[in-house]
C-alpha positions, 0 to 999 in steps of 0.5 A: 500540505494537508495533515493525516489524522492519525491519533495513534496508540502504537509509537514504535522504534525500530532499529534496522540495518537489513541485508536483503536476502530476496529468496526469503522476502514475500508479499504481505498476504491479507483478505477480507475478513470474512474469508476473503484476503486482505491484501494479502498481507502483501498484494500485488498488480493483477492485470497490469503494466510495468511501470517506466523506471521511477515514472511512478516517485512516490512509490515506497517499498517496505521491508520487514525483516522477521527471523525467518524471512522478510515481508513487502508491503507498498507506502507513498512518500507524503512527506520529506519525513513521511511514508503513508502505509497500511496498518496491517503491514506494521501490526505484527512483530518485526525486528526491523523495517527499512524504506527504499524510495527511488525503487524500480527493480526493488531487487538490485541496488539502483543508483536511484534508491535511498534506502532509510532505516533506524523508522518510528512509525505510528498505526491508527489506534482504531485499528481492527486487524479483524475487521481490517477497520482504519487500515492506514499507518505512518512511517517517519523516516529520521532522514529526510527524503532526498527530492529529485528526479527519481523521488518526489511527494504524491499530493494528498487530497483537498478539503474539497475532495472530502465529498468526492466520492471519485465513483467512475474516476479512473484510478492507478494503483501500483507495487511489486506484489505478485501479478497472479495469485499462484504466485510465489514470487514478487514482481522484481519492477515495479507495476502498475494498472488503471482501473475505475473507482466502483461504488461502495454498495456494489463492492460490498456485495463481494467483499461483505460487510467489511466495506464501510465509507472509510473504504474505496474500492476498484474494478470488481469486473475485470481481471484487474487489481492489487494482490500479495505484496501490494499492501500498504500501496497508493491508489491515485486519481488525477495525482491525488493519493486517494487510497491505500491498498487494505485487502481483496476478496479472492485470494486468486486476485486474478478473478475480477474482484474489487480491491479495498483500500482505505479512503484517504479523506476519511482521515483529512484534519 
């Protein structure tokens, strides 16, 4: 398996055994940084589908807990031992994390889930929380994923994918962010949507100078995307984890905007 390049100065243990209140768990909002919305810290699927239950198995959920309440951001399952996210749903001060892979409706408790806490997880050290630069984190699960029908590993791009821009590939996004942006609630199952890869110049002309080449981004014509809560989600093209969803432009996340995700072969070792 290829490795994540992620020279990191964060090095966290989190203890958390969590019992999950879901009137108080929110999407993760971020937007762009110049006023518009990183993923919110939490973004959800605009425009999209509900997913087959656990027809999408390398869906991760994250839950931080804070004292007040607890957030949702999205990872993928790259390894038995690894969860790959977004730098932003780990850089503020949690007082626990918890990982549910097998998840469909992430608000029950499914047979199919293996909930794992107790994570170290690791953020990129050149992560601009500003500037949303190198959005992309590790999570380690001290117990190794369970593989199975219900969850399996997302492969990561090949050396030969460094070039590819994917421009016009079409690329599925998913989670259980909001499916609007008035939204107050996150999508109890798990959603997903198709939506072409755009170029990186056309994006920039919505999102500003935010969009660099260790960005992809999507759609931008249609009211189509990630929203609150998606943070931290995998994009995929052709079964390739090519994204992980970083912020959008409107916070109405309905108004055919490109989402931004950081491009997975800007990290390749």
């Amino acid at each position: 398996m290829k490795e994540i390049v992620l020279t990191l100065i964060t090095l966290s243990l989190v203890t958390a055994h969590v019992t999950r209140d879901w009137s108080k768990i929110i999407a993760a909002r971020r937007s762009a940084p110049t006023g518009i919305n990183p993923l919110a810290e939490d973004l959800k699927i605009v425009g999209g589908n509900v997913a087959s239950p656990n027809s999408i198995p390398y869906q991760a959920a994250l839950i931080l807990t804070y004292s007040d309440g607890a957030n949702l951001c999205g990872g993928s399952l790259i390894s038995r031992r690894y969860v790959l996210t977004a730098a932003m749903c780990l850089s503020s001060g949690f007082e626990s994390l918890e990982v549910i892979l097998g998840a469909h409706n992430i608000s029950q408790v499914e047979p199919s889930q293996q909930v794992i806490s107790n994570s170290i997880f690791k953020i990129h050290e050149q992560y601009t929380r500003q500037s949303q630069a190198n959005d992309i984190a590790l999570v380690y699960l001290p117990t190794p994923a369970n593989l199975n029908q219900y969850v399996q590993l997302i492969a990561l791009p090949s050396r030969a994918d460094v070039s590819n821009n994917f421009v016009g590939s079409q690329a599925m996004a998913s989670g259980w962010g909001f499916i609007y942006g008035s939204s107050t609630d996150i999508s109890e199952v798990l959603r997903y949507v198709y939506i072409p890869v755009v170029r990186n110049n056309v994006c920039r002309i919505q999102l500003g100078p935010a969009i660099t080449n260790s960005n992809i981004c999507i759609g931008g014509n249609e009211s189509k995307g990630t929203c609150y809560g998606d943070s931290g989600g995998p994009l995929v093209v052709n079964g390739k984890l090519v994204g992980v969803a970083s912020f959008i432009g409107n916070p109405d996340c309905s108004l055919g905007e490109p989402s931004a995700f950081t491009r997975i072969t800007s990290y390749l070792n």
